[in-house]
LONU-369068 format. One line per field, with one value per residue (C-alpha): y, z, x. Coordinates in steps of 0.5 Angstrom, whole numbers, plus 500, padded with zeros to 3 digits. Example, Ala and Ser with C-alpha at 12.3 -4.5 7.8 and 13.67 -1.06 7.14 Angstrom:
<atoms>
c2 [491|498]
c3 [516|514]
c1 [525|527]
</atoms>
This chain:
<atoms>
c2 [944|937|933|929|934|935|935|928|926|927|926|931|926|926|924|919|916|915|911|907|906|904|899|895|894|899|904|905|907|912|908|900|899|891|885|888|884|888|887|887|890|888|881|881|877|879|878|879|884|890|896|900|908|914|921|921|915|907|905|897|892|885|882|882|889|885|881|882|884|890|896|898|902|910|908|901|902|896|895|889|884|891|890|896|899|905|913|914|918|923|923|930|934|941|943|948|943|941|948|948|951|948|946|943|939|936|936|932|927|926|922|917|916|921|922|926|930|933|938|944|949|953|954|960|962|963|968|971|970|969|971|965|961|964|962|955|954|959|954|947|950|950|942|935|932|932|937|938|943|944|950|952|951|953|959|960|953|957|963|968|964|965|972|970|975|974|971|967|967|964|969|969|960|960|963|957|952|950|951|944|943|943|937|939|943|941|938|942|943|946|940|942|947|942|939|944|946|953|957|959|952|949|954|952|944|945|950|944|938|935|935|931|934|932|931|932|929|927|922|924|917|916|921|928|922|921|929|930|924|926|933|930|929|923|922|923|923|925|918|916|910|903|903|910|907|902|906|912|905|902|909|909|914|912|912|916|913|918|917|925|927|928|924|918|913|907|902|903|903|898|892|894|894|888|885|886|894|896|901|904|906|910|914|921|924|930|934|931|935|935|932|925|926|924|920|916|917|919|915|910|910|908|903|899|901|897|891|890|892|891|886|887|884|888|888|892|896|899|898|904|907|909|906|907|914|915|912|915|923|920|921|915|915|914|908|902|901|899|901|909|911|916|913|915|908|907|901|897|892|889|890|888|893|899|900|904|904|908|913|916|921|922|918|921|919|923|922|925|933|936|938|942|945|948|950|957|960|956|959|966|964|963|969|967|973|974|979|980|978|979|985|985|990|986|984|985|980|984|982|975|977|970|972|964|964|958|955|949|950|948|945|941|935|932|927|923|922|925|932|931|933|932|937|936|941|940|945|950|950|957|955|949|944|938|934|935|938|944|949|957|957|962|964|971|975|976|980|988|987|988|983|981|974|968|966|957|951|946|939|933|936|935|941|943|950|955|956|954|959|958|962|956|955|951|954|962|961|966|966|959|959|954|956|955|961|968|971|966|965|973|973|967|970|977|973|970|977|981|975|975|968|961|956|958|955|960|958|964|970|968|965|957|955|959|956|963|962|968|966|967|964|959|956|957|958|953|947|940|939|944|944|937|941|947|942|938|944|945|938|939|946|944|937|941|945|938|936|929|930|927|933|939|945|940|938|945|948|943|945|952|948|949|944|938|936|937|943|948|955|959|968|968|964|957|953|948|943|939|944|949|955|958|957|960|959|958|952|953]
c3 [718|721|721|716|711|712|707|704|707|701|695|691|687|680|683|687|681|678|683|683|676|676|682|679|673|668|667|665|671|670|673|674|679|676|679|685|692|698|705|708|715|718|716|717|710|704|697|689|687|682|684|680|681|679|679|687|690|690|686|688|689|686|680|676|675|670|667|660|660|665|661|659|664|661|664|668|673|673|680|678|684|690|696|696|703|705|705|711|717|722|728|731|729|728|721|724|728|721|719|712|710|709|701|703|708|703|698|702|706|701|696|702|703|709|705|711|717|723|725|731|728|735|735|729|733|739|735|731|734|728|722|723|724|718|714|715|714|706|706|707|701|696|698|694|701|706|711|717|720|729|733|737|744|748|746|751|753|760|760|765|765|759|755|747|741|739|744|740|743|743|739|734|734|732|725|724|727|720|716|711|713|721|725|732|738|738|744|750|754|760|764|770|768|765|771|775|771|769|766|760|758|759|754|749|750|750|744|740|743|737|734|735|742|742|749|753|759|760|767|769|772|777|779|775|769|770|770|764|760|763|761|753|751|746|746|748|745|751|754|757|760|759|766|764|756|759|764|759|754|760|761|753|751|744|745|740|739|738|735|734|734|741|744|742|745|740|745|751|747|742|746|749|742|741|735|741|742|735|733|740|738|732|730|729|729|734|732|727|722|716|718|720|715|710|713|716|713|716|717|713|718|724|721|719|726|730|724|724|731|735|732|730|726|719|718|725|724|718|720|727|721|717|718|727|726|720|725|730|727|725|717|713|707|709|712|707|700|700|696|698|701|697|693|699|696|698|694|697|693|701|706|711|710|708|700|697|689|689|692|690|692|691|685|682|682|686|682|677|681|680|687|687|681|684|692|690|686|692|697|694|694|700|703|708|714|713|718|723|730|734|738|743|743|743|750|753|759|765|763|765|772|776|782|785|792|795|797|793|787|783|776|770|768|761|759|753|747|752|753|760|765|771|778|782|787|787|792|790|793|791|785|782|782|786|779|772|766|770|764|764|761|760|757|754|752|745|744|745|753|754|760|765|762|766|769|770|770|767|766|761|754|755|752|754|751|747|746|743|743|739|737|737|744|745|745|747|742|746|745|749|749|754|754|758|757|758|752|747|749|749|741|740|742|738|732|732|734|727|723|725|729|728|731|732|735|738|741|742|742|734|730|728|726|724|720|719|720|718|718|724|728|727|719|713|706|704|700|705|702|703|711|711|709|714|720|718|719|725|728|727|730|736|736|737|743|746|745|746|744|737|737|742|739|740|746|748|745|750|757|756|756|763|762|761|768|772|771|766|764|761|760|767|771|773|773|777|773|779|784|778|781|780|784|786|782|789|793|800]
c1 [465|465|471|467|468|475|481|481|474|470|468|464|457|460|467|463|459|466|468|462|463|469|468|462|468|463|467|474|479|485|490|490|497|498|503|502|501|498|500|493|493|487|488|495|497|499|496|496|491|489|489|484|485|479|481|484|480|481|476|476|482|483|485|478|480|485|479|477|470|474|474|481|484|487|494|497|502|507|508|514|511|512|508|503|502|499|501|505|503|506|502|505|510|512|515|519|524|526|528|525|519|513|515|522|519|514|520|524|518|513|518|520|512|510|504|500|503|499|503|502|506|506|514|513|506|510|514|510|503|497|501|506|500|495|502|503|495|496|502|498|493|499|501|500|502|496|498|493|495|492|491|497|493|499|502|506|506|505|502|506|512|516|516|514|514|506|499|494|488|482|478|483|484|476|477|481|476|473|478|479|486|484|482|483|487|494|497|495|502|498|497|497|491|488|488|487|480|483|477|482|484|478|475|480|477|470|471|474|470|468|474|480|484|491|494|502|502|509|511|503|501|495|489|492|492|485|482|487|484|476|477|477|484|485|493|500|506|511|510|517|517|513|509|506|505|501|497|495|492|489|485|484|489|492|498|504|510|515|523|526|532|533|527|527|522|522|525|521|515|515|514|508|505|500|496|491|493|495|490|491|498|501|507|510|517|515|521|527|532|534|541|536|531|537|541|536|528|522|517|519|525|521|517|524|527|520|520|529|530|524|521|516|511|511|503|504|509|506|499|501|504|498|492|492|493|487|482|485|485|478|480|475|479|486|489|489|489|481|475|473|481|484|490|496|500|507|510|516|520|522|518|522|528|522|525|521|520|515|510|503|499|492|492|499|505|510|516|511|509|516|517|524|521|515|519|520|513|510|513|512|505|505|506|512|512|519|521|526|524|529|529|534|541|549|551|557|560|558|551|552|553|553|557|559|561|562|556|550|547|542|544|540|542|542|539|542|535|531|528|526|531|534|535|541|545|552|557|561|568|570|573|571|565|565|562|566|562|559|558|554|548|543|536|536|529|529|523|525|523|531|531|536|539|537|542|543|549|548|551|552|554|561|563|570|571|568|560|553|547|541|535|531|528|522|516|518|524|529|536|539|547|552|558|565|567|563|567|565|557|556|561|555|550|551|553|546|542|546|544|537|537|540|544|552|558|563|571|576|572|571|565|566|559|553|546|543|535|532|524|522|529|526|527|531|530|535|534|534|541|544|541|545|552|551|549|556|559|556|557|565|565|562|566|572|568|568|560|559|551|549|544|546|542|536|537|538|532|528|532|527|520|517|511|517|520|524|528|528|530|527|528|525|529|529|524|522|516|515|513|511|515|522|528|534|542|543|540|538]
</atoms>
């Protein structure tokens, strides 16, 4: 199957002929959207218009289709003067980050005008290998929003490094390649294989080089940029700084602008964004919880940062929002409200300020497909492998055996809204550190192996007493836990292996905060809603830790993942991702 052929892609000769008709003005239209203006993104104008909808399709636009030789249309729409822009589109993510299902995650997104997603549900691949995999792809079967769902290339994101709960090799990612809902290989994390032409990854790029290969290449700049991109990759979502943005669109790279919960990337970003550039350059949220999703938004939420914030001009803050990624993913019919695109429409009362008054998809009003009524037959539907995966007996304190004499030691630096990290040393007097917030850490092996924790220190969270430990660790998932005492990391760490994974806050040898995630460790079965309340529970539990992070179990989650520098821990050790290698606790 080509990508021609994908999902939204095509129409059948009937539904085509009833376009047609429809767009010469002979045949009646299901839905005419009337006193609408349409912000036209190529043009950079706005204009009054009709817009005259035939089954899932836009048959024509222009306000002939208002005309009385024009047959009547089966329904109108009043639009009241809203300003139709196309359906919003995420360029990356993965679900999993936002700990709802699939169907919670449309629930919450769709009526805030996300209209397609792209996601690499590689977390839950990790865990559970194909199982996870198959089930986000049945779940993407059940949905009215356009979920594409890639093939989880990295899995592990370093093989050899980390220990996962299920492989997914390249055998079982073909029986996938032609399915409607795939438009490519997800982000290929292993750059340094890429590279370095590993035989193994270079087999996954030639498999899938007639479809869209989604890149990861954070800080690559120079000749390792150039053999990343000649080897086939299209994107980046990892670009950190301006300089690295303008190289990797000068080589031809689209550019992916990034605004997650932790790494947020919108203001260094944004300014190389031209009228020139546009259609280089799209959006994607990578991974946001539900915490920001309703307090904030989505997409919509970064169209309004770059318009209000940013400056940006609005035909180009949405156009990077719908039509770039279309044309960049190669989907024909989405991106604009034109003749032939699927009837994606988002309808603002104010464009400036992103206020949605309404959202239709496939022709079909949002407000009008029930969502919350039909979350949990879907979801039964679905098939959801739910299992417990965390296969690792209680620890006790002795199992956190650091053992510190006096010397230099090797620590990761947080860094604020941003996942890469910093490596310092810092000396050790015996007693104490000669910098504050110095705190234990450790990466524990979830999968039955019954590995020593890896044992690290970390600064930058500010927490003072007590522990934070977590099921969620990027991309193997084995537990994460930061504490200032062993007592309380190990009371957080056992809380979470009793309830089959989650997020947890411990202080005084009791448990303060947990949020259970009994998918995977990865995701809930609650509604969004009652996500926000337990996250707020957990925002006070760590506070009164000390925690100065807005998001310290995100932040957390990414001091495991080996492929982003510059010093990481994952079940094995500390990993050193400028020299890809691992080093000691103990500096030399």
């Amino acid at each position: 199957m080509s990508l021609a052929q994908k999902r939204t892609q095509t129409l059948s000769r009937e539904e085509l002929k009833n376009v047609l008709a429809v767009a010469r003005g002979e045949q009646a239209a299901d839905l005419i959207i009337k006193n609408v203006k349409i912000l036209d993104l190529i043009n950079g104008s706005t204009f009054e218009s009709a817009i005259a909808i035939v089954g899932k399709t836009i048959a024509g636009i222009g306000l002939e289709y208002l005309d009385n030789d024009v047959p009547k249309a089966k329904r109108y729409l009043d639009a009241e003067g809203a300003v139709a822009v196309p359906g919003f589109i995420d360029g990356h993510l993965h679900i999993e980050s936002s700990m709802m299902n699939p169907f919670e995650f449309e629930r919450m997104t769709l009526p805030i005008g996300t209209t397609t997603a792209i996601c690499d549900p590689h977390e839950i691949t990790n865990v559970m290998g194909d199982k996870g995999y198959s089930w986000f792809l049945r779940s993407s079967e059940l949905m009215h929003q356009n979920l594409f769902v890639q093939t989880s290339s990295c899995v592990p994101a370093l093989p050899g490094f980390e220990s996962n709960g299920g492989e997914f090799k390249l055998e079982e990612m073909l029986k996938y390649k032609q399915h409607p809902n795939v438009l490519g290989l997800a982000e290929m994390m292993n750059f340094p294989g890429v590279i370095n032409a590993n035989d193994a990854v270079l087999d996954k790029i030639e498999a899938y080089s007639d479809y869209n290969l989604d890149g990861h290449s954070p800080l690559v700049r120079g000749k390792a940029l150039n053999a990343y991109i000649a080897a086939g990759i299209q994107n980046c979502h990892e670009t950190v700084t301006k300089e690295e943005g303008f190289e990797k669109l000068q080589k031809g790279m689209a550019l992916i602008i990034r605004e997650g919960s932790v790494a947020k990337n919108i203001k260094t970003l944004a300014p190389l964004v031209s009228e020139f550039n546009s259609t280089q350059c799209l959006l994607c949220t990578d991974d946001r919880n539900p915490y920001e999703i309703l307090e904030e938004g989505h997409i919509n939420y970064l169209i309004k940062k770059m318009i209000n914030e940013m400056k940006m001009e609005p035909h180009i803050a949405y156009r990077l929002s719908s039509y770039s990624a279309a044309k960049h993913f190669g989907l024909k019919r989405l991106g604009l409200i034109a003749p032939g695109k699927q009837a994606d429409i988002v309808l603002l009362n104010d464009v400036r300020s992103v206020d949605i008054k309404d959202v239709l998809i496939a022709g079909k009003r949002v407000a009008d497909l029930k969502l919350d009524d039909s979350i949990n037959e879907k979801l039964t539907k679905s098939l959801p492998p739910l299992e417990n995966t965390i296969k690792r007996k209680p620890l006790k304190e002795s199992d956190f055996a650091y053992n510190l004499k006096a010397g230099k030691y090797n620590v990761i630096e947080i860094v604020k809204d941003e996942i890469i990290t910093n490596h310092l040393v810092v000396n050790y007097d015996g007693k104490k550190f000669d910098q504050d917030d110095i705190l234990f850490m450790a990466n524990i092996e979830r999968y039955g192996s019954e590995l020593k924790p890896a044992l690290g220190l970390v600064k930058g969270t500010g927490l003072k007493r007590g522990a934070i430990a977590a099921s969620v660790a990027h991309d193997s998932h084995n537990l994460m836990v930061i504490g200032a005492s062993l007592e309380d990391m190990v009371t957080a760490v056992n809380a979470l292996i009793a309830s089959g994974g989650g997020l947890c806050v411990a202080l005084d040898k009791k448990v303060t905060g947990i949020l259970e995630l009994p998918l995977a460790g990865l995701l809930s079965l609650k509604t969004g809603g009652e996500l926000f309340h337990d996250i707020k529970k957990l925002k006070t539990a760590y506070k009164e830790c000390g925690v100065i992070l807005d998001e310290p179990f995100i932040q957390m989650a990414f001091l495991a993942l080996p492929v982003i520098p510059k010093l990481k821990l994952t079940d094995r050790g500390l990993f050193d991702v400028t020299t890809f290698s691992y080093i000691s606790l103990e500096a030399k």
